[in-house]
C-alpha positions in Angstrom: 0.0 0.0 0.0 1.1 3.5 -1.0 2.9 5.3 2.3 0.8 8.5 1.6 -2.9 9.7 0.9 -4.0 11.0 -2.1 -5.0 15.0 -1.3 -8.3 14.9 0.0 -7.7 10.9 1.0 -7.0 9.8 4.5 -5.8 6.1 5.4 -8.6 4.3 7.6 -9.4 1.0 8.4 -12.2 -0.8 8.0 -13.9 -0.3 11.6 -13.6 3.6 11.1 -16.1 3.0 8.3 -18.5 1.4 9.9 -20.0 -0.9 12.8 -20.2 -4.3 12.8 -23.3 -5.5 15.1 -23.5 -9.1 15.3 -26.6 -10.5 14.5 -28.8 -12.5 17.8 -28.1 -16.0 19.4 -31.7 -17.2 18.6 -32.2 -20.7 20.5 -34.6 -23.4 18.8 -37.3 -22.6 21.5 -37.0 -19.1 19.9 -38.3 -20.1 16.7 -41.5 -19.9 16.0 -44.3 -20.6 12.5 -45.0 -16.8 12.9 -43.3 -13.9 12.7 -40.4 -12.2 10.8 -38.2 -14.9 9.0 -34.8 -15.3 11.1 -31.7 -14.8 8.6 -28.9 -17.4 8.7 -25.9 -17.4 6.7 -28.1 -20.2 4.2 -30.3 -17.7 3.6 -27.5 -14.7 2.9 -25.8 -17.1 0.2 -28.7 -18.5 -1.1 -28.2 -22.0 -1.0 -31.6 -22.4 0.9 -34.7 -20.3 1.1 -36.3 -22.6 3.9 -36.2 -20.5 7.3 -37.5 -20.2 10.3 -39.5 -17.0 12.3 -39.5 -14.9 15.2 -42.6 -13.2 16.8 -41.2 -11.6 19.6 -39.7 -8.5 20.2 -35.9 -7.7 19.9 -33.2 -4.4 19.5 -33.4 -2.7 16.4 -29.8 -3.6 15.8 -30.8 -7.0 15.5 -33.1 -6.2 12.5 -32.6 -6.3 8.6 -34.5 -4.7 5.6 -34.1 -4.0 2.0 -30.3 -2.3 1.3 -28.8 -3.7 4.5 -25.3 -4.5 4.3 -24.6 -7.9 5.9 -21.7 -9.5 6.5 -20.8 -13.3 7.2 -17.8 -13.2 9.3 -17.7 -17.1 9.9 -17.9 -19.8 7.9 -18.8 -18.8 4.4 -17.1 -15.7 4.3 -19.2 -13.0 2.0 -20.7 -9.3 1.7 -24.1 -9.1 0.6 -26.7 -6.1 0.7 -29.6 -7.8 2.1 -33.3 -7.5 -0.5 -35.4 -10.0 1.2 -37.2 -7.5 3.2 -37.9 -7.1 7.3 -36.0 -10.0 8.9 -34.3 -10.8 12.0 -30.0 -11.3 11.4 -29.1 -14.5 13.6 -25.1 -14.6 15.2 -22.1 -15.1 12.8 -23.7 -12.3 10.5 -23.0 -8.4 11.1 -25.4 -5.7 10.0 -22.8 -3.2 8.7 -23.7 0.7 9.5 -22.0 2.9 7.7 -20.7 5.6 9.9 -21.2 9.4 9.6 -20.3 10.5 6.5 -19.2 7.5 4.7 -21.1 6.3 1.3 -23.4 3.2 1.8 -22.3 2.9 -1.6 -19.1 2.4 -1.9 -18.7 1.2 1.6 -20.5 -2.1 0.7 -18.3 -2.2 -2.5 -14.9 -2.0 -0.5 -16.0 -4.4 2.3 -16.6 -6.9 -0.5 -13.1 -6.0 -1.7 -11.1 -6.5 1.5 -13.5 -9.0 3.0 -12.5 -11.3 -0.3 -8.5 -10.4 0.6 -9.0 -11.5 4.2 -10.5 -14.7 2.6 -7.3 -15.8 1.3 -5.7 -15.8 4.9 -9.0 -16.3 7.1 -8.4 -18.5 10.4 -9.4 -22.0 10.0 -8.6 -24.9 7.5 -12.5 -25.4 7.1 -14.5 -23.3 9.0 -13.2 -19.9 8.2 -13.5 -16.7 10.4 -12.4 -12.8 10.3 -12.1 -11.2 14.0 -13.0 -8.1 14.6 -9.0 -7.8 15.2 -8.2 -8.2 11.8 -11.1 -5.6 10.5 -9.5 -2.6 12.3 -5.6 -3.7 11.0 -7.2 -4.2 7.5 -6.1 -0.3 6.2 -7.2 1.3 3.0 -7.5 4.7 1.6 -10.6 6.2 1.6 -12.0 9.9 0.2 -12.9 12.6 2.5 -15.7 13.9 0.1 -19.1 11.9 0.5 -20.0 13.8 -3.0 -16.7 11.4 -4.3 -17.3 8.4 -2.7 -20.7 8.5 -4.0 -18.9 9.0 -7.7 -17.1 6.0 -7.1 -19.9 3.8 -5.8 -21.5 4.8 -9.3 -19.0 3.7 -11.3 -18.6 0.3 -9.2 -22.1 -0.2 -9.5 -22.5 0.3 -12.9 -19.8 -2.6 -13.0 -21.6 -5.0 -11.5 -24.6 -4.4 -12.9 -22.9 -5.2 -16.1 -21.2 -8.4 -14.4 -24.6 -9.3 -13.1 -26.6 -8.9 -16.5 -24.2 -11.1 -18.2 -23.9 -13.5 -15.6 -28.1 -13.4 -16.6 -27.4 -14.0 -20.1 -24.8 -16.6 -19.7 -27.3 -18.6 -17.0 -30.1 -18.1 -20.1 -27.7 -19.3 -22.7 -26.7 -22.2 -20.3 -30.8 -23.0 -20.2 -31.2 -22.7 -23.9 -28.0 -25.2 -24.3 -29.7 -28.1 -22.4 -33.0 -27.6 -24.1 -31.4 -27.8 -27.3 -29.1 -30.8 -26.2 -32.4 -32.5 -24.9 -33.6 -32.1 -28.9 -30.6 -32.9 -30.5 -30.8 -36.2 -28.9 -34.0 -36.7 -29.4 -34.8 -35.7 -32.4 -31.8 -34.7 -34.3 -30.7 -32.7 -37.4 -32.0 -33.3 -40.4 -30.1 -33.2 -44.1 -30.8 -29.7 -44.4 -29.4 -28.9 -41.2 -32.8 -28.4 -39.7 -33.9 -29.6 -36.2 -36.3 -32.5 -37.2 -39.9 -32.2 -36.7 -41.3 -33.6 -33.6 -43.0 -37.2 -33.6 -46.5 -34.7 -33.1 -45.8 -32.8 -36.8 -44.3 -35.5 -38.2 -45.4 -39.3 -37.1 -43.8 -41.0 -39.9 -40.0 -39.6 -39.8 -40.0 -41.5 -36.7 -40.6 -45.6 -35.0 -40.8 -47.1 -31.5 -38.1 -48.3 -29.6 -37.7 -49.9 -26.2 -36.7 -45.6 -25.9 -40.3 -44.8 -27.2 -40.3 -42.8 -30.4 -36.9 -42.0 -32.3 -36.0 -41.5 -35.4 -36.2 -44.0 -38.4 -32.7 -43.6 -39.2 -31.4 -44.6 -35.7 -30.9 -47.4 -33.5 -30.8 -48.1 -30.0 -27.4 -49.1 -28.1 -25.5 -50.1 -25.1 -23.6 -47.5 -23.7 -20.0 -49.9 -24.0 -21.8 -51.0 -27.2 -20.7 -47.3 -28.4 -17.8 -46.5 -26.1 -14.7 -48.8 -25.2 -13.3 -48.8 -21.8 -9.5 -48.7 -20.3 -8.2 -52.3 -20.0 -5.1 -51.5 -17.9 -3.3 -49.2 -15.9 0.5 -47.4 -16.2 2.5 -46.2 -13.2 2.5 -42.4 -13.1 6.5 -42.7 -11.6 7.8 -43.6 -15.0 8.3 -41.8 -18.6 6.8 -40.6 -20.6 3.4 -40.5 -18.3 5.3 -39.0 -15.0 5.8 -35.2 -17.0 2.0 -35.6 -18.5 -0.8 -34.0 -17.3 -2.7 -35.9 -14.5 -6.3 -34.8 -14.9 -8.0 -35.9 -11.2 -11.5 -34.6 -10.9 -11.2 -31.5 -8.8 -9.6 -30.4 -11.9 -12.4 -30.3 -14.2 -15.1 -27.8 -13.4 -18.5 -29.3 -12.9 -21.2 -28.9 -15.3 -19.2 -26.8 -18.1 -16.6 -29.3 -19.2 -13.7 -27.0 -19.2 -10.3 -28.1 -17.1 -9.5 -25.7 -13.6 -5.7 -26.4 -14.3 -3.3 -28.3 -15.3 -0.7 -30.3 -13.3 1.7 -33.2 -14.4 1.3 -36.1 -12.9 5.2 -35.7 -11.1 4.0 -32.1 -10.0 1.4 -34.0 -8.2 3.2 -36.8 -6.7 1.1 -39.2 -8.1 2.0 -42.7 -7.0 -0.6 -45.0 -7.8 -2.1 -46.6 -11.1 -3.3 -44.4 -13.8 -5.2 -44.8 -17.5 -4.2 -42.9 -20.4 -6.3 -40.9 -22.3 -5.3 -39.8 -25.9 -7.1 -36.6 -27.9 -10.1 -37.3 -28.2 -10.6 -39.4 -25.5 -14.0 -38.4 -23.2 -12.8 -38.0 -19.6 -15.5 -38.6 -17.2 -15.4 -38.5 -13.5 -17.0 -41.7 -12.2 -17.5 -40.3 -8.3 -20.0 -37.8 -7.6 -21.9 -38.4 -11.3 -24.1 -35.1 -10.0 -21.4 -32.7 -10.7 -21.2 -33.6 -14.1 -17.7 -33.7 -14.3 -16.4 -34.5 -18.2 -13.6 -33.1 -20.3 -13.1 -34.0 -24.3 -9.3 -34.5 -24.4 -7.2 -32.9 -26.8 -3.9 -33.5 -25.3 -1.9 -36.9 -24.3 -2.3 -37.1 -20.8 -3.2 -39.2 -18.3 -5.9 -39.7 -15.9 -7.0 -41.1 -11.7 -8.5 -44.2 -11.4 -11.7 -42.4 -10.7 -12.5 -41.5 -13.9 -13.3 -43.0 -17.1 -11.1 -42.0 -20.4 -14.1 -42.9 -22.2 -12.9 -43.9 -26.5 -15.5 -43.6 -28.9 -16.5 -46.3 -31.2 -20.1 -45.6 -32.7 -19.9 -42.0 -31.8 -18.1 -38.8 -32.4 -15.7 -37.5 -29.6 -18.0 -34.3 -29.6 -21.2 -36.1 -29.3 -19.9 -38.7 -26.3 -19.7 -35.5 -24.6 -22.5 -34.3 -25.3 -24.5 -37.7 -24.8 -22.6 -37.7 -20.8 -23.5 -34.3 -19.9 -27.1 -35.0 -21.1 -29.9 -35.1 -18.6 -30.7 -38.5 -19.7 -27.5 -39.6 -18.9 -26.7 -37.7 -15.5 -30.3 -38.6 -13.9 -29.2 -42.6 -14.5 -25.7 -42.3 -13.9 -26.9 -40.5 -10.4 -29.5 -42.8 -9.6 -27.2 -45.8 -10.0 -24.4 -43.9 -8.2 -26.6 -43.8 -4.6 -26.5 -47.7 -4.5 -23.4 -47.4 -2.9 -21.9 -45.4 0.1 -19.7 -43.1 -1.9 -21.9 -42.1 -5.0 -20.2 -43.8 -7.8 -20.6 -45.6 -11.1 -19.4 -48.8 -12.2 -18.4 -50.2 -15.4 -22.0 -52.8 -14.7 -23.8 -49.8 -14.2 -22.8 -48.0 -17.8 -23.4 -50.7 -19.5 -26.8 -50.8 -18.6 -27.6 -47.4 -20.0 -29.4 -47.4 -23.5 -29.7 -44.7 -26.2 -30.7 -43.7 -29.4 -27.7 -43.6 -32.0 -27.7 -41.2 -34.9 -25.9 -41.9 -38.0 -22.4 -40.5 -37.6 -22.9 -37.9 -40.8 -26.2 -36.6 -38.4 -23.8 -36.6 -35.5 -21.4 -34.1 -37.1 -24.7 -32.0 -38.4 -25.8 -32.1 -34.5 -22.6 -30.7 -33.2 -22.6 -28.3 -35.4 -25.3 -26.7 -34.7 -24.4 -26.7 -30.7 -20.9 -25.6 -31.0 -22.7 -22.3 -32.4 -24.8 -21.7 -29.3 -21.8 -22.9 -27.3 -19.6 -20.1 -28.8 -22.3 -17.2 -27.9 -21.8 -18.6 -24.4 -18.1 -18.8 -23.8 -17.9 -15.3 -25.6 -20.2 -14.1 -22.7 -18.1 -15.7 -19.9 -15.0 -14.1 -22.1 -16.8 -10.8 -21.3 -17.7 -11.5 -17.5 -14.3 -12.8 -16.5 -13.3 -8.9 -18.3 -15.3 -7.9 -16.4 -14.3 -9.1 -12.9 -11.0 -7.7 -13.3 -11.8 -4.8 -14.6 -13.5 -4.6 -11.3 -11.0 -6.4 -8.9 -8.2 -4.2 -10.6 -10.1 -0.6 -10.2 -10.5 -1.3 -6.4 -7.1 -2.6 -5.9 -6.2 0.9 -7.5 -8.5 2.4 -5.4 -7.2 1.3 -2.3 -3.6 1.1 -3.1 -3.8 4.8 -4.2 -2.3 3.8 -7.2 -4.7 5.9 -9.5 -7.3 8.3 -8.4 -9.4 7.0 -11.3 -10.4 10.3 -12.3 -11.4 9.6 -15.7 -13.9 7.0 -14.4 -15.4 9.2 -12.0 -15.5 11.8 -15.1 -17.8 9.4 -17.0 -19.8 8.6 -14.1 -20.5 11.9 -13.8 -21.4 12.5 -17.4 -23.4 9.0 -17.7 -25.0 8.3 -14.6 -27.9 10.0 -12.8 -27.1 11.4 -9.6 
C-alpha cells in the first residue's frame, strides 16, 4: 500500500467506516411458525430459502431490511446487501452501519473488496472466520468527500450491474443449451441442417423403440456398445506418463466441461495406477456423477482411477460428450451412483444405459449446430471474466492509491444520474 494519501484521501481502516453488530443468538425454543423470518448465513448465500421466524420483540440492531449490508464473518465468508425484506439477522452475520459520513455505496463495494483479501488468509482450515482484530488492522485509503465516494460507488455499480446482467445472459444461454441438447438427442438434425420435426408434426419420420419414439434412421445401443473402456493401468512414476498431465476430478469444473488447471502427474506426486487418455478421448469422472464432471481431451495425458477415459466407437468424440452431460445420462448415472456409500458408477452400471444412435454424418450436423450456441456462451463468460477484473483491478487501484481513477469518475459523472 502506498505510504501516503492522495489530497483529499485519508488512510482508515475498516472499523472507522463502519460498525459491525452481530446478528442474535436465537435458540430453537426461539423459533416460531409466525413472525419475521430469522436470517442465517443459508439464507445470505442463497443456498436455501427454507427459514424459520421470530414473533417476539428484539433491539433494532438486530433487525434487517431491503439495502442492508450484511456481513458473514464465519464460515462462508461473503458481503451481501440484504433484498429479502424485514428479517431478523441470527449470530455469525454483522449488520454493517456505515458511519457518519461515509457512502453506503461504496462502503458495501470496499467491504466486499477486503472481506475477499481476508478470505485468502481467514483462520481455520474449514471453518473460516475474520475477527474483529483483523477488521480494524485491515487499512485502505478512503476519500474525505461523500459527493466522491458516492462517484465511485456509481462507477462500481454500474460494473456490476454489467457483471450481473451477463452472468443473466450466460445462465439463459446455459438454459437454452440443455433444451437444445435434450432435442438434439431426441430428435436430431436433419439433411438440411434443420432440427427435425417432432413425432407430433411428423409421425412418420420416426418408429418405437424400447426408448419410445426416435428417429427411423437410428438405433438403439448399449452405452459400452458405443464407447470402449480402459483395460489396464501405467504407473505415473515412470516416462513418458510422470511429465504428462494428470487430470483428477477436482480439476475439471462441474457442469461446463472446461479443465480448472493443469498439473503433471510428477507435479502432483502421483503414486498409484493411472489410464491414459489420448485426444479425443471423453474423460468422465466416475464419483459424484451429480457434478457432471467431463472433459473431451485434446492433449496426451493421463488420468486417476476415478474416472473413465471414455474412446469412442459408434460415436463422435464431440457427441460422447455431449450424450454424458445430457440429462438423460446424469439422472441414471446418479440414480445408480446412490447404491453405494460413496456415490459412484461402475463399469456394470454403464453398460446398462441405452440410447438412441444417430448416424455419424447426423452426429457431425448435430454438433454443429451446438458448437454455435456454445460459442455465444463462452464469448459471454469471455466478457464476464473482463469484467471481474476490470473490477477487482479498479478497487485494488482504489485502495492502493495507485490511481485516483479520475477519468472513471469523469464518465460517471457525465453517464450516470445522480
Amino acid at each position: 500500500m502506498s505510504d501516503h494519501a492522495l489530497p483529499g484521501w485519508s488512510r482508515v481502516n475498516l472499523t472507522d467506516l463502519a460498525a459491525y453488530i452481530n446478528g442474535y443468538a436465537f435458540k430453537p425454543e426461539d423459533w416460531s411458525e409466525h413472525g419475521l423470518p430469522i436470517v442465517r448465513i443459508a439464507q445470505i448465500t442463497g443456498s436455501s430459502a427454507d427459514c424459520d421466524y421470530y414473533q417476539g420483540r428484539l433491539s433494532e440492531d438486530f433487525k434487517i431490511d431491503n439495502g442492508d449490508i450484511i456481513f458473514s464473518w464465519s464460515g462462508t465468508l461473503c458481503v451481501v446487501q440484504w433484498n429479502g425484506g424485514p428479517a431478523w439477522l441470527n449470530q455469525h452475520l454483522f449488520k454493517v452501519k456505515p458511519s457518519e459520513g461515509v457512502s453506503h455505496r461504496l462502503l458495501y463495494h470496499v467491504l466486499s473488496h477486503a472481506v475477499a483479501e481476508m478470505d485468502k488468509s481467514a483462520h481455520g482450515s474449514t471453518m473460516k472466520h475474520i475477527k474483529r482484530s483483523e477488521l480494524k488492522r485491515y487499512e485502505l485509503l478512503f476519500p474525505n468527500s461523500r459527493k466522491e465516494q458516492e462517484k465511485i460507488g456509481r462507477v462500481l455499480n454500474t460494473l456490476d450491474t454489467q457483471i450481473q446482467k451477463t452472468e443473466a445472459l450466460i445462465a439463459k444461454l446455459e438454459k437454452v443449451k440443455e433444451g437444445l441438447l435434450h432435442d438434439l438427442l431426441t430428435r436430431g438434425i436433419d439433411e438440411s441442417g434443420r432440427l427435425r420435426p417432432s413425432p407430433e408434426q411428423a409421425p412418420e419420420l420416426y418408429k418405437e423403440s424400447p426408448l419410445g419414439l426416435i428417429p427411423r434412421e437410428w438405433e438403439v445401443v448399449g452405452f459400452l456398445d458405443a464407447v470402449e473402456l480402459p483395460s489396464g493401468q501405467i504407473s505415473p512414476l515412470i516416462e513418458p506418463y510422470a511429465s504428462l498431465p494428470l487430470i483428477a476430478p477436482d480439476h475439471i469444473e462441474a457442469g461446463v466441461s472446461r479443465l480448472i488447471r493443469v498439473e503433471t502427474a510428477r507435479d502432483q506426486g502421483a503414486i498409484s495406477g493411472k489410464y491414459i487418455v489420448r485426444p479425443g478421448d471423453v474423460v468422465y469422472s466416475k464419483i459424484r456423477p451429480y457434478l457432471r464432471k467431463a472433459w473431451l481431451a485434446d492433449i496426451d495425458s493421463i488420468c486417476s482411477a476415478d474416472m473413465y477415459p471414455l474412446r469412442p466407437k459408434l460415436l463422435t468424440s464431440a457427441i460422447l460428450l455431449r450424450i454424458v452431460m445430457s440429462e438423460s445420462f446424469s439422472t441414471y448415472a446418479n440414480a445408480a451412483s446412490m447404491r453405494t456409500g460413496i456415490p459412484k458408477i461402475n463399469r456394470d452400471e454403464l453398460s446398462g444405459y441405452t440410447f438412441a444412435l444417430p448416424t455419424i454424418q447426423e452426429q457431425v450436423r448435430m454438433e454443429n449446430i451446438f458448437q454455435g450456441i456454445e460459442r455465444k456462451a463462452d464469448k459471454e463468460r469471455e466478457a464476464l471474466s473482463k469484467l471481474v477484473f476490470e473490477k477487482i483491478g479498479l478497487m485494488d487501484d482504489l485502495l492502493t492509491g495507485r490511481v485516483r481513477v479520475t477519468p472513471l469518475l469523469d464518465q460517471a459523472q457525465a453517464t450516470t444520474p445522480a
